[in-house]
C-alpha positions in Angstrom: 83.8 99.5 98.3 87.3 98.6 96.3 88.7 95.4 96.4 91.7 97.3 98.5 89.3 98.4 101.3 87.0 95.1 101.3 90.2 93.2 101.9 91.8 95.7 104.3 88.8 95.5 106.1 88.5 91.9 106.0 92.3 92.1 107.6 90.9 94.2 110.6 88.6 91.8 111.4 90.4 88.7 110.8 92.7 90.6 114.2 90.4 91.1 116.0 91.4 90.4 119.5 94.6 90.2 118.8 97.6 91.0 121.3 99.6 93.5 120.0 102.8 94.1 119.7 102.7 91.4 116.9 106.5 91.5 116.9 107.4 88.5 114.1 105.5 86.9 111.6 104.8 83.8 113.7 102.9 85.9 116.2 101.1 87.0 113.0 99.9 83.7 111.9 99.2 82.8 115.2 96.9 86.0 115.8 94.8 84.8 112.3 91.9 82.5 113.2 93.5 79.5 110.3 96.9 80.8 110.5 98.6 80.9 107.6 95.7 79.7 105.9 93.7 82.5 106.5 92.2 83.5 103.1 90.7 86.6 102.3 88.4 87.3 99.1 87.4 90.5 96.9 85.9 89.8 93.8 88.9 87.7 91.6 91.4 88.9 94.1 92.1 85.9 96.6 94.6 87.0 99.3 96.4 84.0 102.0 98.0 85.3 105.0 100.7 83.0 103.8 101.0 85.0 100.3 100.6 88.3 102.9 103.9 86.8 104.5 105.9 86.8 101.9 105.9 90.8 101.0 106.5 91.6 104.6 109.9 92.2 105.8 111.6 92.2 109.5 111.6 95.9 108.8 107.5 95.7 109.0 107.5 94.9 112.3 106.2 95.1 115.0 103.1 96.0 114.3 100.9 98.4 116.8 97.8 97.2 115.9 95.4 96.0 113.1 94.6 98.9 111.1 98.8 99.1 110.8 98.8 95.3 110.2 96.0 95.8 107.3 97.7 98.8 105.5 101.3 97.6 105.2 99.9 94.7 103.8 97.6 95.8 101.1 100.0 98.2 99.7 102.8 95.6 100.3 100.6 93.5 98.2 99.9 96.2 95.2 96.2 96.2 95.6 
C-alpha cells in the first residue's frame, strides 16, 4: 500500500461516525477523535489534522462524506 492510500485510509477511519455535512473546518476538528491533534503516520510521512487544515480552503467545503474529506486532503497535501 503507498503512503498516499495508508494515510487516506487512515483518514476514513479517523471519520468514522462522523455527521456529515462537515460544513467548516471546526466541524472538522471536532469530527477527529484528538481534534486537531489527530496525527496520522505512513512510513516518514507524519500527517496532523492541524497541518491537514492549513491546505484546505472555504472553497473545500462542505464535505459529503469521508472518502471526499480523505481525497481533497491527500492531494491538497502533495502525497
Amino acid at each position: 500500500m503507498s503512503v498516499k492510500e495508508d494515510i487516506h485510509n487512515q483518514i476514513v477511519g479517523a471519520l468514522e461516525g462522523a455527521k456529515f455535512p462537515i460544513k467548516t473546518p471546526d466541524e472538522l476538528f471536532d469530527a477527529l477523535p484528538d481534534g486537531p491533534n489527530t496525527t496520522c503516520k505512513s512510513g516518514d510521512v507524519i500527517l496532523k489534522a492541524s497541518d491537514a487544515g492549513e491546505v484546505l480552503s472555504a472553497n473545500d467545503f462542505p464535505f459529503e462524506s469521508a472518502e471526499d474529506v480523505a481525497s481533497t486532503i491527500v492531494n491538497k497535501a502533495g502525497l
